[in-house]
C-alpha positions, 0 to 999 in steps of 0.5 A: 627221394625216389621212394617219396616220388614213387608215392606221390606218383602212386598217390595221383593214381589212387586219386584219379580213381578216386575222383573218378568214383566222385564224379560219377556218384551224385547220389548214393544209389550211383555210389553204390552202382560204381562199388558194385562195379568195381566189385563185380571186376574184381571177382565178386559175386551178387547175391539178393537177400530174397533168395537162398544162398550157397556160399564158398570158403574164399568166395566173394560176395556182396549184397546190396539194400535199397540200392543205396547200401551195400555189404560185401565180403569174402569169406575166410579160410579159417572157421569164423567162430576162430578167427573172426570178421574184419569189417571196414564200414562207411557211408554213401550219403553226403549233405545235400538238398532234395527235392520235396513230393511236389517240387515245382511251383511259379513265383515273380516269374520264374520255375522253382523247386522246393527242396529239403536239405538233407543232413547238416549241409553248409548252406552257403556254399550251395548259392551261385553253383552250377548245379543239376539233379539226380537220383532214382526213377520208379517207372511203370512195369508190366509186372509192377515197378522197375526203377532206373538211375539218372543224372542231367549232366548239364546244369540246370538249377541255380540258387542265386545269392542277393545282390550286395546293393540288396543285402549292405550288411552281408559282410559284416553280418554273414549270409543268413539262409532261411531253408523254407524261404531262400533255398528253393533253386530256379529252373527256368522262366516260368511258361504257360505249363511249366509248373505242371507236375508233367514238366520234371516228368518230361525233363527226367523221360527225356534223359532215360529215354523213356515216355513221362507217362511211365515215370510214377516217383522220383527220388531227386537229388541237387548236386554240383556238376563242377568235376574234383581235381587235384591241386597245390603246386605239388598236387597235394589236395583234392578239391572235391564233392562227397569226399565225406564219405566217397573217400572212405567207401573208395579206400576201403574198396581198393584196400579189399580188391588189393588184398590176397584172396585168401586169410583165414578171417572173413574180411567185410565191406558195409556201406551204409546210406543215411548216416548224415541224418541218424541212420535209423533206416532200413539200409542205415547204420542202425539197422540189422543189415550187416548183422543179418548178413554176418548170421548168414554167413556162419549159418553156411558154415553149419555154425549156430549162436554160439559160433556167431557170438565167439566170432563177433568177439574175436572181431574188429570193426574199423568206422572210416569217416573223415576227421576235421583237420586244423583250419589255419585261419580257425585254430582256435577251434581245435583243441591245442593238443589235437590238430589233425593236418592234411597229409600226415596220415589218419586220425585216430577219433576219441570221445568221452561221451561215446560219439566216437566208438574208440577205446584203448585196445581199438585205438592201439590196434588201428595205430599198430595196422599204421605202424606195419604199414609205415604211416603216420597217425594222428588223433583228434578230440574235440574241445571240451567246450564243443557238441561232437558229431557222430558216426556209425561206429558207436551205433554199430559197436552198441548193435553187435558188440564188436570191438570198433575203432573210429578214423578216418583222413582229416579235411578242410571245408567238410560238408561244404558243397565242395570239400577239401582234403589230402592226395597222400592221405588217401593213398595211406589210409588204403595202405593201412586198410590192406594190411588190416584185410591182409592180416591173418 
């Protein structure tokens, strides 16, 4: 009894932190301005992939690309090529809507903006939200650009649904979202000037503190300003934005910071952006990122090709995602065999097809981490009559050849604008993510 309290008493810890993380990360530049944070607290040094580089044996690092990726690692105490690299890899980026080059435009009245929708977003759940924008300013420099984060904290925007006295068929026939058409927030009653390109200008300028006429681009996102909690009776679920993928970027942070400074591998942190619509850019899974990064590290060690390839070998790469958990009012959509529950521990992802990068070794060894850990683990195919989502792991297992496993902790609502999971789940999953970089 004690021990059980001890853990939930531990679980809300973790989760506070957690949110913590959420709330301040609309995008995923703010994601990884949070983890560098973290990092930089827990004795990790930045490096720049423009500069050289001199590396200790057990020092931390990390390195960041685009401002929305990020590698970090500690370097082993034993020769890579012997004992190889730990790599725990996730994603920044959620489902959302973006805002398109030229946004705003007038129409019945009103100040609109024109937004993408980034990723495979739940449409619905993003009308009568509070919501507001965020992301990356570029501003004009002496020498060049700079650029800055920024966040409008009160809300601003508002998709509003079509009153039922309108729409008599939406509840027998669902709400059906044209993206071009019905997506487009409004930002205020439209005035004299308030569609002129000066207007987000002036609203970003006035946030940063700067003048409208040194803002030059803006990378803009939609988010709901409406904070995570905890909830349940016993503070069981967390009720949360981005918990796809923050949750798994958080749990594999602590996990890193919590374990001893020194094992003879070289354990390695890769968030990636862009998994929600392919990864196939300059700071997304399918890039040489994390590659480049692995070759520096033995070409400090005075090592060459055959030393890096021995090392991949020798390796484990862990793809955390978060995994769907059977929804009671939609069994049917589960495979009868696999069920997934919120709070009985992480899953194991398997698929015929190779949407999941989990084999037979990598499977057992991520059970065996949760065994040492003692916690609970679960599995999860799709229906056979079903399309698969993906991750990063087969992409980066068909890059680097590296033996990897897909998990991640089951939730409810994934993609929804508002996401719901397991408060004990996350305190596992960094139990298991610690003895995996504990490991030697």
């Amino acid at each position: 009894m004690k021990k059980e309290k001890r853990k939930s008493t531990e679980s809300v810890e973790v989760c506070r932190l957690l949110l913590d993380l959420i709330d301040a990360s609309p995008t995923p530049f703010h994601a990884v301005r949070e983890i560098s944070s973290l990092l930089v607290a827990g004795g990790f040094q930045r490096l720049r992939e423009e500069e050289a580089w001199n590396l200790d044996r057990n020092g931390r690092y990390f390195v960041t690309r685009n401002g929305s990726s990020l590698v970090a690692f500690v370097c082993g105490a034993g020769p890579v090529e012997e004992a190889g690299f730990k790599i725990i890899g996730a994603h920044t980026d959620s489902p959302n809507l973006r805002l398109k080059p030229n946004p705003l435009f007038k129409k019945n009245g009103y100040l609109q903006l024109g937004v993408e929708v980034y990723g495979g977003v739940l449409l619905t759940t993003w009308t009568d939200r509070d919501l507001s924008l965020a992301g990356r300013v570029i501003l004009k420099a002496r020498k060049g650009t700079s650029s800055e984060l920024v966040r409008i904290h009160e809300p601003i925007l508002r998709i509003p649904q079509l009153a039922i006295h309108l729409n008599r068929q939406v509840n027998d026939k669902g709400l059906v979202l044209n993206p071009q058409n019905h997506l487009s927030p409004i930002l205020s009653l439209a005035g004299k000037d308030a569609a002129s390109e000066a207007f987000l200008k002036d609203l970003v300028s006035r946030e940063l503190g700067c003048k409208a006429s040194e803002v030059m681009g803006l990378e803009l996102s939609l988010f709901d300003v409406q904070k995570g909690c905890m909830a349940g009776p016993g503070q069981e679920f967390l009720f949360a934005s981005r918990l796809d993928n923050l949750a798994s970027c958080h749990a594999a942070t602590l996990a890193l910071l919590r374990a001893p400074a020194r094992v003879d591998p070289t354990r390695v942190l890769a968030f990636y952006d862009n998994e929600e619509v392919g990864s196939e850019s300059a700071q997304g899974g399918a890039s040489p990122f994390l590659k480049n990064i692995l070759e520096r590290i033995l070409i400090h060690s005075s090592s060459g090709r055959e030393e890096l390839l021995r090392a991949m070998a020798r390796s484990l790469f862990i793809s955390a995602d978060m995994a769907h958990a059977v929804h009671p009012n939609y069994s049917e959509m589960h495979d009868a065999q696999h069920m997934p529950m919120i709070n009985e521990g992480p899953v194991v992802k398997s698929h015929a097809g190779q949407r999941y990068a989990t084999e037979g070794v990598s499977g057992t060894r991520f059970e065996l981490l949760c065994q040492k850990a003692g916690v609970k683990v679960q599995k999860f195919s799709i229906r056979s009559d079903l399309q698969c989502g993906s991750t990063i792991g087969p992409i980066t297992a068909a890059n680097l050849g590296i033996r990897t496993v897909d998990v991640g902790n089951p939730m409810l609502s994934m993609h929804s604008i508002r996401e719901m999971a397991g408060t004990r789940d996350h305190l596992d999953l960094i139990r298991v993510f610690t003895g995996f970089f504990s490991e030697d």
